[in-house]
C-alpha positions as CSV (number, residue, x, y, z in Angstrom):
1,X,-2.9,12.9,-13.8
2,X,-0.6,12.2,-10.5
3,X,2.8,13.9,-9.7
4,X,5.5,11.6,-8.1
5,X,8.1,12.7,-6.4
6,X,10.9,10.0,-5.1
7,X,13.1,10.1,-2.8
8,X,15.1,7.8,-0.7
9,X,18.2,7.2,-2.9
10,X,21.5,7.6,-1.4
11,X,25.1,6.0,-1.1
12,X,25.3,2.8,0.3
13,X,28.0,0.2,0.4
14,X,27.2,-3.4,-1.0
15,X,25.2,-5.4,0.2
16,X,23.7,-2.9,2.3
17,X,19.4,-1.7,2.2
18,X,17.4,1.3,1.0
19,X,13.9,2.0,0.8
20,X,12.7,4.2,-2.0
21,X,9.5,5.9,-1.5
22,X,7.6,7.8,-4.1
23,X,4.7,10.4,-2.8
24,X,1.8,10.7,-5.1
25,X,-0.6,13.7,-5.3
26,X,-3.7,13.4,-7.4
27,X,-7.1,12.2,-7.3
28,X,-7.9,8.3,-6.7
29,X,-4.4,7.4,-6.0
30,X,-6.0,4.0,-5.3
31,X,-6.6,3.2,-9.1
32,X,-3.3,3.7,-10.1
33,X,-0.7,0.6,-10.9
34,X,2.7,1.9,-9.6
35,X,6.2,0.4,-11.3
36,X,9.8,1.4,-10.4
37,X,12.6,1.9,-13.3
38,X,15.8,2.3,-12.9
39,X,18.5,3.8,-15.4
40,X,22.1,2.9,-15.0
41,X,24.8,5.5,-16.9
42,X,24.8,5.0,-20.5
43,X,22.4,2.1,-20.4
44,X,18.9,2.0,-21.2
45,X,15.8,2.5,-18.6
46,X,15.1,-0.5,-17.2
47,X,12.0,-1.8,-15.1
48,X,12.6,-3.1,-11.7
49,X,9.0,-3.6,-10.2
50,X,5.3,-2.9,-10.4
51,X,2.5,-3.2,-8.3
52,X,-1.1,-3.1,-9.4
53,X,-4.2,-2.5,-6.9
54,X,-4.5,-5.5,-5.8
55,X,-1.2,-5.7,-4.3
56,X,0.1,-8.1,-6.9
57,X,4.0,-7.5,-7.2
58,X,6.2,-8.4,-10.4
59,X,9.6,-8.2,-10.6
60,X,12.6,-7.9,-12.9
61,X,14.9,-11.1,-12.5
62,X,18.2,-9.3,-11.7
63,X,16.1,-7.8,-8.1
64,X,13.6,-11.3,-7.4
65,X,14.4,-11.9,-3.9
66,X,16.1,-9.2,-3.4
67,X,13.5,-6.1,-3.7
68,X,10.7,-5.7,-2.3
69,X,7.4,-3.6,-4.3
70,X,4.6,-2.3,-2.2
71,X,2.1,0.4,-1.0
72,X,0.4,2.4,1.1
73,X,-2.8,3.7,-0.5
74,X,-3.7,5.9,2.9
75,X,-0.5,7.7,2.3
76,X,-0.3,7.8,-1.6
77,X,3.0,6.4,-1.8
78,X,5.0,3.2,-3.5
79,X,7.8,1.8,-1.6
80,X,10.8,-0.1,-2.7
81,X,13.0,-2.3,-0.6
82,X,16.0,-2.6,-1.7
83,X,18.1,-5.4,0.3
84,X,21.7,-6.7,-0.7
85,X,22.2,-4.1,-2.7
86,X,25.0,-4.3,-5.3
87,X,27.1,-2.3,-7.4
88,X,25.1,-3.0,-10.4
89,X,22.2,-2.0,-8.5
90,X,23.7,1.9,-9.3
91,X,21.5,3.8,-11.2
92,X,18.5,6.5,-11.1
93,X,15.6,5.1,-9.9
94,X,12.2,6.4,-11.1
95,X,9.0,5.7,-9.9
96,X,5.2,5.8,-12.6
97,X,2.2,5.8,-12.2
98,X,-0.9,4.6,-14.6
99,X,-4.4,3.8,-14.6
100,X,-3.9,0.5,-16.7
101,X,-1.4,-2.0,-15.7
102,X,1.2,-2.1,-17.4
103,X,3.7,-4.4,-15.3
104,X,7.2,-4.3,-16.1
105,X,6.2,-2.6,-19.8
106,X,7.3,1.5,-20.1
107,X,4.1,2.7,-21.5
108,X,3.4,4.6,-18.0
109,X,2.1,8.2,-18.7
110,X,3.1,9.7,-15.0
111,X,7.0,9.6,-14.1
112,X,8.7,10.7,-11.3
113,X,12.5,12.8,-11.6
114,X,14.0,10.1,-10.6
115,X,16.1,9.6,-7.0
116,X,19.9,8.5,-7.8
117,X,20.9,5.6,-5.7
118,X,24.8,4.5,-5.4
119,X,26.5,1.4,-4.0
120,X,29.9,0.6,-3.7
């Protein structure tokens, strides 16, 4: 079991930049595949991005070249670049955590609260 706690989300106007970050506790943080989800108002939780231990990123098509997945095993956190950020871009953004690697797939067992992120 890990406990994730993001943070980073804030206001921002289009076409601006945020960086997410999720700090993990837990035992062998290394093993863990990290993914970021986001959930817009009255739409359903979406994936955004996942890393696995390798390093190897996937992404969501709406965010390719846009955001930016990775992390930092010594400090037990995921990051998430968010550049040219737009409006549709609003939503709560949640980080997870799993031993098996799930990609862009929601079967994670360890979520975050989530961190709310708006652009306008």
């Amino acid at each position: 079991h890990v406990q994730l706690v993001e943070s980073g989300g804030e206001s921002e106007q289009a076409g601006g930049s945020l960086r997410l970050s999720c700090e993990g506790s837990g035992r062998t943080y290394d093993k863990w595949c990290m993914g970021w989800f986001r959930q817009a108002p009255g739409q359903q939780r979406e994936a955004v991005a996942a890393i696995d231990t390798t390093g190897s990123a996937t992404y969501t098509h709406s965010v390719a070249g846009r955001f930016t997945i990775s992390r930092d095993n010594a400090k037990d956190t995921p990051y998430l670049q968010m550049n040219n950020l737009t409006v549709e871009d609003t939503a709560i953004y949640y980080c997870a955590a799993d031993v098996v690697n799930f990609q862009l797939a929601q079967p994670y067992t360890n979520w975050g609260q989530g961190t709310q992120v708006t652009v306008s």
